[in-house]
C-alpha positions in Angstrom: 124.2 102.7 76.0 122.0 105.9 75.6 121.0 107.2 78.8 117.7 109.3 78.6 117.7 111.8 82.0 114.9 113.4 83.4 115.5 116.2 86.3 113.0 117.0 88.5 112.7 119.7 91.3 111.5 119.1 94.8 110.4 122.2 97.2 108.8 119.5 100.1 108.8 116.0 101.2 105.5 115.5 100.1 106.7 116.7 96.5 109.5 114.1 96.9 107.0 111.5 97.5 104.9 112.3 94.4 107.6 111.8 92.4 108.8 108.9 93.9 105.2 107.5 93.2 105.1 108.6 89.5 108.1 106.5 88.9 106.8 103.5 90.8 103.9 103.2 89.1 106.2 103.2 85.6 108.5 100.7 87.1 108.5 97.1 85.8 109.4 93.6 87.1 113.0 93.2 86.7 113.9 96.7 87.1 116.9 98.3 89.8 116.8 101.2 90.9 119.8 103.0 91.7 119.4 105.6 94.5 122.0 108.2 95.6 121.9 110.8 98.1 123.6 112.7 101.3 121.6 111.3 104.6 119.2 113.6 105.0 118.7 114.4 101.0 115.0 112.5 101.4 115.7 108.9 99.8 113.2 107.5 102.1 110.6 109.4 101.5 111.2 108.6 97.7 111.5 105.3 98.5 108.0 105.7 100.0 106.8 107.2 96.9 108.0 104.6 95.0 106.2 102.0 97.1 103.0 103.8 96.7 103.1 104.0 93.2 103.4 100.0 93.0 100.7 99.6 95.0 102.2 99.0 98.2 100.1 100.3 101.4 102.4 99.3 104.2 104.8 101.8 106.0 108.2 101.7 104.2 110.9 102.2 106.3 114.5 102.5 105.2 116.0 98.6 106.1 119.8 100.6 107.5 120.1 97.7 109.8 118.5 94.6 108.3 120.4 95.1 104.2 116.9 94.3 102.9 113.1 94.6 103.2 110.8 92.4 101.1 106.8 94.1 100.6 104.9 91.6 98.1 101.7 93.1 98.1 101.6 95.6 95.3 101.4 95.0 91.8 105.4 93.6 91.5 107.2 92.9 94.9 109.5 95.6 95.8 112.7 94.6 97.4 114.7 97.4 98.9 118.0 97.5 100.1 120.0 99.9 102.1 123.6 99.3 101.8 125.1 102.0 104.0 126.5 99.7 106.7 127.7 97.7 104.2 131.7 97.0 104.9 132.3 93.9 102.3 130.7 93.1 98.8 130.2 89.6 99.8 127.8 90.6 102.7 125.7 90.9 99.4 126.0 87.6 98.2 125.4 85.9 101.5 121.5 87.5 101.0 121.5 85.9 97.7 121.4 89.6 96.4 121.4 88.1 92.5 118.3 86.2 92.9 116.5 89.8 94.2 118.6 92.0 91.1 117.9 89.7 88.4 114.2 88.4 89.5 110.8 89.1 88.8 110.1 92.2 91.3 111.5 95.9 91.6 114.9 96.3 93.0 115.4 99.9 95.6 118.9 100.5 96.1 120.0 103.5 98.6 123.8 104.1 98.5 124.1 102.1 95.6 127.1 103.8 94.8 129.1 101.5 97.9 128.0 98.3 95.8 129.0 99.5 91.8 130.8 96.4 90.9 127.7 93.6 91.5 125.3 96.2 90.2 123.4 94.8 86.6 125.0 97.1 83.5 121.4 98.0 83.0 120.1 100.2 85.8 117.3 103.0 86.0 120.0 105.8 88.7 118.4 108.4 90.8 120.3 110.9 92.6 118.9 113.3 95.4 120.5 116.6 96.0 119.8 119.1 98.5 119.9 122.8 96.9 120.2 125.1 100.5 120.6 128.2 98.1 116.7 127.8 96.8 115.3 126.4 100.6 116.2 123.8 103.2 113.9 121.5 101.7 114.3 122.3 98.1 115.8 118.9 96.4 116.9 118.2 92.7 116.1 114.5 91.9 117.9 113.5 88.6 116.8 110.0 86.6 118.9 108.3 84.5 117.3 105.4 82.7 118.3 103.1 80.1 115.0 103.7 78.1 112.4 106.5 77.7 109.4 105.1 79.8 109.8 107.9 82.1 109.8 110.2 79.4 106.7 112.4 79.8 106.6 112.3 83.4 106.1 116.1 84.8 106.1 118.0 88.3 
């Protein structure tokens, strides 16, 4: 399958954000979202973005200890997951994690890399990495998506 990859650079958290909520606002029901990063690289502060751009006014906060957060209020429910405490693949299914992947809202994944063998084939991946050479807070976010919709997206 034909990956189309966009790569954006970040020098803030509130550029972060932006581009978070440029791709929110392109996402569509039934999409996952794939998002890699070191702690620290600013995931949550995409996630954020991404929030925004669907519409969503409450505080998003990264759901570390609860798996999953559920916000219905923007245009498509967003249901973001943070599977870094993970420590077994069937912790997953025990949230019914299929009916959330495969339903009718937008799927956030952080460290969806410790969950790549339930993950759907067809997945939009992000990836977050710091660049300390070009500024503590400079950040290259790469996107990976199965179709162009994010094609003419810019900084």
């Amino acid at each position: 399958m034909k990956q189309n990859t966009l790569v954006f650079s970040s020098s803030s958290a509130q550029e972060t954000f932006q581009i978070g909520e440029k791709i929110g606002r392109r996402c569509q029901p039934g999409d996952v979202l794939l998002l890699n990063g070191e702690l620290g690289a600013g995931k949550t502060v995409f996630s954020q973005g991404i929030g925004k751009g669907l519409g969503i006014t409450e505080p998003i906060s990264s759901p570390t200890f609860t798996l999953l957060q559920i916000y219905e209020e923007g245009v498509t429910p967003l249901y973001h997951f943070d599977v870094y405490r993970i420590s077994d693949v069937e912790e997953m299914e025990e949230i019914g994690y299929e009916d959330y992947f495969y339903g009718d809202g937008v799927c956030l994944v952080e460290w969806a890399s410790l969950i790549e063998e339930i993950l759907p084939e067809k997945c939009i991946r992000i990836s977050i990495e710091k660049d300390l050479e070009k500024g503590f807070d400079f950040r290259n976010i790469t996107v990976d998506a199965p179709d162009a919709r994010f094609g003419g997206l810019s900084q």
